[in-house]
N, C-alpha and C positions, 0 to 999 in steps of 0.2 A: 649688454654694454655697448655703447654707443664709441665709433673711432677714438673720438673727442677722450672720452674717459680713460680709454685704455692708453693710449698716447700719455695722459695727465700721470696714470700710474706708473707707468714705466719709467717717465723721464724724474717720478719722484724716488725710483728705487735707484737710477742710474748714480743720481745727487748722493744718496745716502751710504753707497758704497765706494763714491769718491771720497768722500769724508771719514772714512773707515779708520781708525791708528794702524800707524805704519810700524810693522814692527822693526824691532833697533836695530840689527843689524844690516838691514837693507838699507836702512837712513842712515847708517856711519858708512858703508860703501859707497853711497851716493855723495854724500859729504869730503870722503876722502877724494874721490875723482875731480871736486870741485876747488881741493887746495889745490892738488898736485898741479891741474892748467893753470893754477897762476904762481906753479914756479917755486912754494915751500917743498923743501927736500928735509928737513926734521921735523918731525912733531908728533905728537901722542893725541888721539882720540883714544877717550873711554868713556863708555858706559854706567852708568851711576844711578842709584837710586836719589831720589832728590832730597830727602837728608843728607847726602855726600856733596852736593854743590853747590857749597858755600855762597862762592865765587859769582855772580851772574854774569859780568863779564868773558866767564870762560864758556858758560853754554853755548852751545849752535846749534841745540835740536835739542827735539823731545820727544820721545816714540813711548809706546805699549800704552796708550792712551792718558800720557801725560806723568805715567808714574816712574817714568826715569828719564836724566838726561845724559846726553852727550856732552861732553867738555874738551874742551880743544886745548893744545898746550904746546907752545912753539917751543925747540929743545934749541939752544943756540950750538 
């Protein structure tokens, strides 16, 4: 195998595992970090299968490879 190719493989495996589903509790942690710097002090993420989300307004995410969402819900 020539540099060229080996380089070509790699950087297609590289792509392939950026792409990877994230699983959901790492993406509602990441998600919570990203209300809280702007300052929401109540509210409820949950996890959902996507029959449960109605709403599309309320999703913010979608992890384990699309088969469930996150829903956001501001508690006043």
């Amino acid at each position: 195998m020539t540099k060229w190719t080996l380089a070509l493989l790699l950087g297609l495996l590289s792509g392939a595992a950026l792409a990877a589903p994230k699983p959901c509790e790492e993406l509602k942690k990441e998600i919570e970090v990203k209300i809280q710097a702007s300052g929401v002090s109540t509210y409820t993420l949950e996890i959902v299968p996507n029959a449960e989300a109605k709403d599309p307004n309320m999703v913010v995410g979608s992890c384990e490879g699309g088969s469930k969402k996150i829903i956001y819900q501001k508690n006043a």
